[in-house]
C-alpha positions in Angstrom: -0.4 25.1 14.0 3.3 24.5 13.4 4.4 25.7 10.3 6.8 23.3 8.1 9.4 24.5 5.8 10.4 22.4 2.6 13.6 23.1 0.4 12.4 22.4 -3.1 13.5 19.4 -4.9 15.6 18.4 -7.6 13.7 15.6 -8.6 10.4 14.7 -10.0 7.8 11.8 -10.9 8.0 12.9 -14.4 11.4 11.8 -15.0 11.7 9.0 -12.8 14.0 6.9 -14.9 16.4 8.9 -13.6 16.6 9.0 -10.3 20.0 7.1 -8.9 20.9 5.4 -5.8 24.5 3.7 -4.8 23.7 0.0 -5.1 19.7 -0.6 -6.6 20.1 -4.0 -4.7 17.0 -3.8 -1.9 14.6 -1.0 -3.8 11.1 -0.1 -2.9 8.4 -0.9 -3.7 7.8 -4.3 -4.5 5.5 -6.8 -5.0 4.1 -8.9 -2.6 3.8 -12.6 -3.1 1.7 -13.9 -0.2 2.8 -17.8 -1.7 6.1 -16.8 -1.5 6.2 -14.9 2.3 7.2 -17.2 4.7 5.8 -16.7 8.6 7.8 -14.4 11.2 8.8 -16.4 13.8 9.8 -13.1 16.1 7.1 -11.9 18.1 6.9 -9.1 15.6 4.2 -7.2 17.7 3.1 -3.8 16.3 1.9 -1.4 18.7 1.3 2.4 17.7 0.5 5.6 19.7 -0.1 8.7 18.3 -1.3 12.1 19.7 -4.8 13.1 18.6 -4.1 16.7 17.3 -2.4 16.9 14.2 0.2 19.8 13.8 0.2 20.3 10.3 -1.2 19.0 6.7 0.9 20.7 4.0 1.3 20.4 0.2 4.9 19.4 -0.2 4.7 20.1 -3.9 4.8 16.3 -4.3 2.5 14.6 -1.7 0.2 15.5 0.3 2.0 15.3 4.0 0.8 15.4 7.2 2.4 15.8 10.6 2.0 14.5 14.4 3.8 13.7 17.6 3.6 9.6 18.1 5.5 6.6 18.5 5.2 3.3 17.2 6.7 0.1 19.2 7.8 -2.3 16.2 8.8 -6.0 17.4 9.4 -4.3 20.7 11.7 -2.1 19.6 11.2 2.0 19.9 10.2 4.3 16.8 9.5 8.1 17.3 6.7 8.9 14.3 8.2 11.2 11.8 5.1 12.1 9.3 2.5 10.8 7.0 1.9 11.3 3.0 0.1 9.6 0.4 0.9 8.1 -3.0 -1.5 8.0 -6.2 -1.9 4.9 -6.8 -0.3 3.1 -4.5 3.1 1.7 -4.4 2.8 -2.1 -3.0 1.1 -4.9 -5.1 -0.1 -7.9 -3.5 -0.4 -10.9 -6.0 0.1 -8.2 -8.6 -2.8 -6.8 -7.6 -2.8 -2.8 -7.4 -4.5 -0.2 -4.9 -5.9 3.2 -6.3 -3.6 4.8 -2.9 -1.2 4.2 -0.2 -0.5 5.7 2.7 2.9 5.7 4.5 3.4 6.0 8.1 7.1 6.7 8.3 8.8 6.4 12.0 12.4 6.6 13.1 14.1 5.3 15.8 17.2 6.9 18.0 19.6 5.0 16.3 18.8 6.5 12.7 16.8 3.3 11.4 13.8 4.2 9.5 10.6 2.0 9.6 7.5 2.7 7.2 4.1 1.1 8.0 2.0 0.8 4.4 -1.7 0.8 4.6 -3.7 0.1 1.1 -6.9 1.6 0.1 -9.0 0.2 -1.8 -12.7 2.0 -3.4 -15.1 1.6 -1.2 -16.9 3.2 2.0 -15.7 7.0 2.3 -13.1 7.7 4.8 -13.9 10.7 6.6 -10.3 11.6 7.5 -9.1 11.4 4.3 -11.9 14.6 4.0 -10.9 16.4 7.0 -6.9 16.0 5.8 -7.9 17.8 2.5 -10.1 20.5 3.9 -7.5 22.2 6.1 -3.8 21.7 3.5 -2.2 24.1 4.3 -3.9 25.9 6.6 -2.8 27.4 9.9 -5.4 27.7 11.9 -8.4 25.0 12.6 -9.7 22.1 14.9 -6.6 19.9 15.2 -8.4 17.0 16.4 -7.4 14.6 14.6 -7.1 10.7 15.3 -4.7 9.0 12.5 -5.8 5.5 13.6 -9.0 6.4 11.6 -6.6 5.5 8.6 -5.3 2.3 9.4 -6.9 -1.4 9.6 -7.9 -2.8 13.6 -6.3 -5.9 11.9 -2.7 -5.0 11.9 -1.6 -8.5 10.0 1.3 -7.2 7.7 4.3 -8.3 5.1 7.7 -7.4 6.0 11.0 -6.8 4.0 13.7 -4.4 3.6 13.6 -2.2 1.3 14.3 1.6 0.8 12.6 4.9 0.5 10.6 5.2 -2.8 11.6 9.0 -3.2 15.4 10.1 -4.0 17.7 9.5 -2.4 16.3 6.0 -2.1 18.0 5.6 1.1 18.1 1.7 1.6 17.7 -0.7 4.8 14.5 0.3 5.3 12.4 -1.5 7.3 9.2 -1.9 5.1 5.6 -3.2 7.4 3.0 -3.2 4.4 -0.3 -3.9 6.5 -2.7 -7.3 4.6 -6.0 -5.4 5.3 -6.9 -2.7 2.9 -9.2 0.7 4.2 -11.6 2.0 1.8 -12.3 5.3 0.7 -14.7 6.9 -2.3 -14.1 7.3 -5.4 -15.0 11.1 -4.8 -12.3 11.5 -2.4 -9.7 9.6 -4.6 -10.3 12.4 -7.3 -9.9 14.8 -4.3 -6.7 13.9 -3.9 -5.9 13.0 -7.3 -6.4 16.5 -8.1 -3.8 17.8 -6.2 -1.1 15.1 -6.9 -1.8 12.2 -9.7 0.7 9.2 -10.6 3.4 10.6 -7.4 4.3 7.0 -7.2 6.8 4.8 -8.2 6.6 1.8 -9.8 7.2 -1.6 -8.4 10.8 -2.9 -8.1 12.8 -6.3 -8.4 12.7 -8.4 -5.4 16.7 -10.0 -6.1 17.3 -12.4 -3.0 14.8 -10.7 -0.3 13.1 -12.6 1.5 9.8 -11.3 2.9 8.2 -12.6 6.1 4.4 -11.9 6.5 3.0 -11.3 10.4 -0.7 -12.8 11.0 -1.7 -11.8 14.9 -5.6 -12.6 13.9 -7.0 -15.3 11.3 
């Protein structure tokens, strides 16, 4: 397995009301109101392809974080995938609506522009990735089969807006691709995970003058 590195931060969920960015103008995460998202008109076709072996799950000491070679073609544009992590709950809220987790697919193109696909879980049928993910953190050596389509809808209808990263530095012009169709997994596995990292979210910001589109390929 590779093995992954992390400098340790100077930040933490604790003491949120203090993180700082340069402007606070287009923050994530938001919410989402479907009224109020007006149709893409681009052909806004999301394609994603992703090696099945997994290189490494690790603990970053604020998410659980998992890593993979992929790429992810984005209104026919080219993203290389970067990693995946998880936050507890999640992030988004549809309608005001929250989701007990969120998972974050982040992808980065040649050009430095970062992309971040959101899928929302909701507590339901078990997920037997989300199992497999916790049963080998941090190890270095095991079965790295791994398909990470297991964790995302078929139906890949989604809002879009730009936003930024919801950890410091906040980095903004993000491109945000938060997907309509929740997964499910059990309550069982939410305390799994909740376990290791609880509340590593950040709440929802102010929307100022975005505009967010929402994507439908399939009724």
């Amino acid at each position: 397995m590779k093995k992954i590195n992390f400098e340790p931060v100077d930040w933490n969920y604790q003491e949120k009301e203090a993180w700082t960015c340069p402007s606070h103008q287009f923050q994530s995460p938001i919410n989402i109101v479907n009224d109020h998202a007006k149709p893409m008109k681009e052909d806004g076709s999301l394609i994603l392809r992703y090696r099945k072996k997994i290189d490494a799950i690790v603990n970053t000491g604020y998410c659980v974080q998992g890593y993979l070679k992929g790429v992810a073609s984005i209104n026919n544009r080219l993203f290389n995938f970067q990693q995946f992590h998880f936050h507890a709950k999640g992030e988004h809220t549809i309608d005001e609506k929250e989701f007990p987790l969120e998972l974050h697919l982040v992808h980065q193109s040649e050009n430095g522009k970062m992309a971040v696909i959101a899928v929302l879980f909701e507590i339901g049928e078990e997920n037997n990735s989300i199992d497999f993910i916790l049963d080998h953190l941090n190890e270095s050596e095991f079965d790295n089969r791994f398909n990470l389509l297991s964790l995302v809808p078929k139906n890949l209808n989604y809002y879009h807006y730009l936003g930024s990263l919801t950890t410091p530095p906040l980095t903004e012009n993000v491109e945000w691709y938060v997907l309509m169709e929740p997964m499910t997994l059990s309550k069982k596995q939410l305390n799994r995970l909740t376990e290791i990292h609880n509340h590593n979210y950040r709440e929802t910001q102010e929307i100022n003058d975005r505009q967010v589109l929402k994507k439908i390929f399939h009724a």
